[in-house]
C-alpha positions as CSV (number, residue, x, y, z in Angstrom):
1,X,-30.6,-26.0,-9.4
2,X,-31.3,-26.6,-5.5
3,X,-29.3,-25.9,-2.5
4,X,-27.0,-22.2,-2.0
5,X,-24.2,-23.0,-4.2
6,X,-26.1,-23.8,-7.2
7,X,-25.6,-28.2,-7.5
8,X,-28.3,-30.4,-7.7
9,X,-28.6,-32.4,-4.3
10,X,-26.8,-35.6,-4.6
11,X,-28.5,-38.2,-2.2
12,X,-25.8,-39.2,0.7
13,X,-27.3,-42.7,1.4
14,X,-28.0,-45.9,-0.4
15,X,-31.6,-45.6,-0.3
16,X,-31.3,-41.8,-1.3
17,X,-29.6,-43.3,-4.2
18,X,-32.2,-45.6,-5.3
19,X,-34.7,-43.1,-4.8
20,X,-33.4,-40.6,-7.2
21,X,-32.7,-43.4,-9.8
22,X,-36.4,-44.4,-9.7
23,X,-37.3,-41.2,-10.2
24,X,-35.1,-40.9,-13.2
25,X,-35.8,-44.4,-14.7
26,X,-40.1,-43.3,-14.0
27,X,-39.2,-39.7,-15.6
28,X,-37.8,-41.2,-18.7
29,X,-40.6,-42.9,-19.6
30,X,-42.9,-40.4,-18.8
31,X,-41.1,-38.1,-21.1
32,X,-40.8,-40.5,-23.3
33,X,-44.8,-41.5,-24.0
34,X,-45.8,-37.9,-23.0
35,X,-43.7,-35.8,-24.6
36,X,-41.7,-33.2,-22.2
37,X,-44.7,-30.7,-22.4
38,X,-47.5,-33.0,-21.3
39,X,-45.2,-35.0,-18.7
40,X,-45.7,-34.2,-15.5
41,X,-44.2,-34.5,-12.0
42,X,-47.4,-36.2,-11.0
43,X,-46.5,-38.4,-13.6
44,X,-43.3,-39.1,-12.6
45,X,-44.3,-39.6,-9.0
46,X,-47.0,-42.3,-9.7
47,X,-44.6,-44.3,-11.9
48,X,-42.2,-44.5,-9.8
49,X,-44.4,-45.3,-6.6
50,X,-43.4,-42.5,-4.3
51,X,-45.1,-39.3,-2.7
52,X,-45.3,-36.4,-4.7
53,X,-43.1,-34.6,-1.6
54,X,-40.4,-37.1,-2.5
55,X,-39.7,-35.6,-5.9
56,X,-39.3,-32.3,-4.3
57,X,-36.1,-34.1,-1.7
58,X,-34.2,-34.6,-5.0
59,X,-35.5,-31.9,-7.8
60,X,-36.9,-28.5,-7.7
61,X,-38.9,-28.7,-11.1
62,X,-39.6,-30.7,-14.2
63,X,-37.3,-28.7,-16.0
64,X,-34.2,-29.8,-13.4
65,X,-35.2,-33.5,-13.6
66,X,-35.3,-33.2,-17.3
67,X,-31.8,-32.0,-17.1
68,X,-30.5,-34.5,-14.4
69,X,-31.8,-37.5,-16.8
70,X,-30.1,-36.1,-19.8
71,X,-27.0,-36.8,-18.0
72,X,-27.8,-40.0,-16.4
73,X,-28.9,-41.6,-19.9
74,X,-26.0,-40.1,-21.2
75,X,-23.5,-41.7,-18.5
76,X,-25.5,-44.5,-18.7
77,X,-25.1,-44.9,-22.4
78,X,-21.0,-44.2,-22.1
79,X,-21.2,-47.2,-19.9
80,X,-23.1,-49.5,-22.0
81,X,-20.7,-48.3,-24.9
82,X,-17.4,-48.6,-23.0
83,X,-17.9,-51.9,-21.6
84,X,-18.7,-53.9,-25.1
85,X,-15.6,-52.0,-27.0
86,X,-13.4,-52.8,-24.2
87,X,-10.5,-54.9,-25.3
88,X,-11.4,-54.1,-28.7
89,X,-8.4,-54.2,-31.1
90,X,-8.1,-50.1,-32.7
């Protein structure tokens, strides 16, 4: 994980934001044609049209943004889930 107390870096601004989101939305498909072996954060880079440096502002390793998108497609599927069973009789 990145910075001293051991939390991944959360992005303070809007465009921060939508930086670290297009590196998650270009690291799932990576991982998802490549396999997580043969992905790389070149890869990921290159999809998602930024500087290799850039990846480093929001992730210390493939194995940390691998991490990070298990969670966002998991809140992102909770979301999807929530908002078409909403009103939904038990």
């Amino acid at each position: 994980m990145n910075q001293v107390s051991g939390l991944p870096k959360t992005p303070k601004t809007e465009r921060g934001k939508r930086t670290r989101d297009k590196l998650l939305r270009a690291a799932e498909i990576e991982f998802g044609d490549k396999g997580f072996h043969e992905a790389g954060i070149s890869g990921i880079t290159h999809r998602a049209g930024v500087a290799l440096g850039t990846f480093y502002t929001y992730f210390e390793s493939k194995e940390e943004i691998f991490q990070a998108l298990v969670s966002y497609m998991s809140r992102r599927t909770r979301s999807w889930i929530a908002e078409r069973v909403e009103g939904a009789p038990d």
